[in-house]
C-alpha positions in Angstrom: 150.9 170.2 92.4 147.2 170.0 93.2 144.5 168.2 91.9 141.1 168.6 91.2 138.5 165.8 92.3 135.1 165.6 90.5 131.7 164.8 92.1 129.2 163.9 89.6 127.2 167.4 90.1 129.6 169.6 89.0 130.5 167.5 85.4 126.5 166.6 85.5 126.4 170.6 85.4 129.1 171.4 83.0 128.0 168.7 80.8 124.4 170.0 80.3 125.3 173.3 79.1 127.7 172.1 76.4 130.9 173.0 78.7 132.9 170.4 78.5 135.1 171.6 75.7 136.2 174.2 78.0 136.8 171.6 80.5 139.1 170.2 78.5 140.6 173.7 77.9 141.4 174.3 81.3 143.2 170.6 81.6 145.4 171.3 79.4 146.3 174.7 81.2 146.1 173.1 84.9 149.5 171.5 86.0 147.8 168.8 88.5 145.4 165.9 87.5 141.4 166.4 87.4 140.1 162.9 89.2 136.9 160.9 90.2 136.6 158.2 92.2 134.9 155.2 90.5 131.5 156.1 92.4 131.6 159.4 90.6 131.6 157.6 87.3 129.3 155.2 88.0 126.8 158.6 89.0 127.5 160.5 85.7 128.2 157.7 83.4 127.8 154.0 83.7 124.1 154.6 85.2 122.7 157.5 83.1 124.5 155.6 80.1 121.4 153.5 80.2 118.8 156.4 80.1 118.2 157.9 76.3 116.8 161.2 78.5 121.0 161.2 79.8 123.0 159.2 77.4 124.2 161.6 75.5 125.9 163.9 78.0 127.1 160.6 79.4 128.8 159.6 76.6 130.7 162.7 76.6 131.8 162.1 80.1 133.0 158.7 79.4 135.1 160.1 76.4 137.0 162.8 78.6 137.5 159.8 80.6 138.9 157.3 77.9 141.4 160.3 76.5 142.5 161.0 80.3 141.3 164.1 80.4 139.6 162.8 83.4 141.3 160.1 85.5 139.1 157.0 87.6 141.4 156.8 90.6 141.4 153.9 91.9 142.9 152.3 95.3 142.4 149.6 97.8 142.1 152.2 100.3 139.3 154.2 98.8 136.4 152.1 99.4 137.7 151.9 103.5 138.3 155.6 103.4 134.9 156.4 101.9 133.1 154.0 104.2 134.4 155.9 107.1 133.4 159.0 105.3 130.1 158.1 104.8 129.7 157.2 108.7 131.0 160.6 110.3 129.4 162.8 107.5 126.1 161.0 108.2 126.5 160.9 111.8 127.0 164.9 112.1 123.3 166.0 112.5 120.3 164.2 114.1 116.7 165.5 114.8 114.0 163.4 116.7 116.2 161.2 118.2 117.5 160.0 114.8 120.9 160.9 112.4 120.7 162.5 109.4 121.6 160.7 106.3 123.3 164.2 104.3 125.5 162.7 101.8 125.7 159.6 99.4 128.7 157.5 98.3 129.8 159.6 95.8 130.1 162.6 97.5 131.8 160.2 100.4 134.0 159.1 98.1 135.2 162.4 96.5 136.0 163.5 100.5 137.6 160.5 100.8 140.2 160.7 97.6 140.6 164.1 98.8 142.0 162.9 102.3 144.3 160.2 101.0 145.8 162.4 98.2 146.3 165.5 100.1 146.6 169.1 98.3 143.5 169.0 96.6 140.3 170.8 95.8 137.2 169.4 95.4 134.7 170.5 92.8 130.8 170.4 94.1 128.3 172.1 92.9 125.7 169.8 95.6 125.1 173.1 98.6 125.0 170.2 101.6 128.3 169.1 101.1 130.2 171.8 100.9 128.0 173.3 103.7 129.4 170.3 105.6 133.4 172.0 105.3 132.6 175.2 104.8 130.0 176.3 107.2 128.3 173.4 109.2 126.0 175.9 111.3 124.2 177.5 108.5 123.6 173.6 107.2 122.5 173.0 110.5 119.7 175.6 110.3 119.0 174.9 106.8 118.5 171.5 107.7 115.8 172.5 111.1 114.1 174.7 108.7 113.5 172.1 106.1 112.5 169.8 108.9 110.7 172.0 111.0 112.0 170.7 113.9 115.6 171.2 115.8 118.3 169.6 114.4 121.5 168.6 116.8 125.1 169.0 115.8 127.5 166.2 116.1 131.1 168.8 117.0 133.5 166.2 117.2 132.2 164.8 113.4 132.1 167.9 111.9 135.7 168.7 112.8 136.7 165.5 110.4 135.5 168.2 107.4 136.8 171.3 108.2 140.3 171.3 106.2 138.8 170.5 103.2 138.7 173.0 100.0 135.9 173.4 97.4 135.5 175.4 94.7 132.3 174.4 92.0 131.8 174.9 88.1 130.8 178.5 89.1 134.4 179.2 89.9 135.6 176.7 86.5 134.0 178.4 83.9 135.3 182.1 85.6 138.6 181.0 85.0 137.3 179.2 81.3 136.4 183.0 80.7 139.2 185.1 82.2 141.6 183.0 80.2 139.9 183.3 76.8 139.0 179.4 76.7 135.6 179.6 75.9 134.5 179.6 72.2 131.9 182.4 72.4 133.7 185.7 72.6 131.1 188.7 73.8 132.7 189.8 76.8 129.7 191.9 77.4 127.1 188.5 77.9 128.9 185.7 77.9 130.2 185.6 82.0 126.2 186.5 82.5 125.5 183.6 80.4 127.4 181.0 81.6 127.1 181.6 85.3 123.2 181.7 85.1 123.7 178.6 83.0 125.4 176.7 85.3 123.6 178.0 88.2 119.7 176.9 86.4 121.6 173.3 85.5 121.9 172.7 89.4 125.4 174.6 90.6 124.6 176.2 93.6 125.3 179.8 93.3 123.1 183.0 94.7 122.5 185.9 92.1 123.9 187.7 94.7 127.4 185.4 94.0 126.9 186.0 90.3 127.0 189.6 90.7 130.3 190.1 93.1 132.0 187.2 90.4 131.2 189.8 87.8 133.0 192.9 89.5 135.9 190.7 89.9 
């Protein structure tokens, strides 16, 4: 059985194009758990919860969470785990003399649930992390072309991230669509609409992606 973990970008994303419903769709369709780590709802609900701009789409959060459609894992390990997480991942790129802070906590943390539970996939919208498993060099470049200066690779680091598996709301509202779970029905515009809508609400998706996902 796997499980999806949560960072706080991905349900940020879903959330602000009214997607949640479908979220809750594809839970009850999934055999496996969909998790977040504590920091994950303090990111997308105990903080914005205090901002009228964002407490709307937080309160929706915090309800998939009090129905258990979305389950705060907690552990005594976590916090250790993520620590350690946080250290290598920020200790895998330096430039001037100086490391790179990439990630934050939550983001740390979600890695971290990943690697004590085993047999999951992580859902991030956020480019750098995934970067950071997926394809380290082109961050690498990214990163010396945002700094305009040469940015160093940390191999022994990076190899801490290279077994883990990401997927982001891209990929989640696909399936939503392919399995009839979302409300509006016009197979012509709908895919269009919600993969350009997750990808202007901060998902991290080329038009290039959107394309190939649509001669699937």
């Amino acid at each position: 059985m796997k499980n999806l973990i949560f960072d706080s970008s991905s349900l940020i994303t879903l959330s602000m194009n009214g997607l949640l419903d479908e979220l809750e769709r594809l839970k009850q369709k999934f055999k496996g758990k969909f998790l977040i780590p504590p920091s994950v709802e303090y990111e997308s609900v105990k903080r914005p919860i205090k901002i009228k701009k964002y407490k709307l789409g937080a309160l929706k959060i915090e309800d998939l969470i009090k129905r258990n459609v979305l389950e705060v894992y907690t552990d005594e390990k976590l916090k250790k785990e993520s620590d350690l997480t946080l250290k290598l991942a920020n200790h895998c790129f330096s430039a001037r003399g100086k490391w790179l802070n990439i990630i934050q906590e939550g983001e740390a943390s979600c890695l971290a649930l990943s690697s004590l539970l085993k047999n999951c996939i992580l859902v991030v919208d956020e480019r750098t992390t995934r970067l950071l498993g997926e394809n380290p060099e082109k961050l690498r470049k990214i990163l010396s072309g945002k700094l305009h200066t040469n940015v160093s690779l940390n191999k022994k680091n990076i190899d801490f991230f290279r077994d883990f598996k990401f997927i982001r709301s891209s990929e989640l509202v696909y399936v939503a669509y392919k399995k009839g779970l979302v409300d509006i029905k016009d197979g012509k515009e709908i895919l269009d609409a919600l993969l350009y809508g997750v990808k202007f609400k901060g998902c991290s998706i080329s038009s290039s992606e959107i394309k190939e996902i649509k001669r699937l």
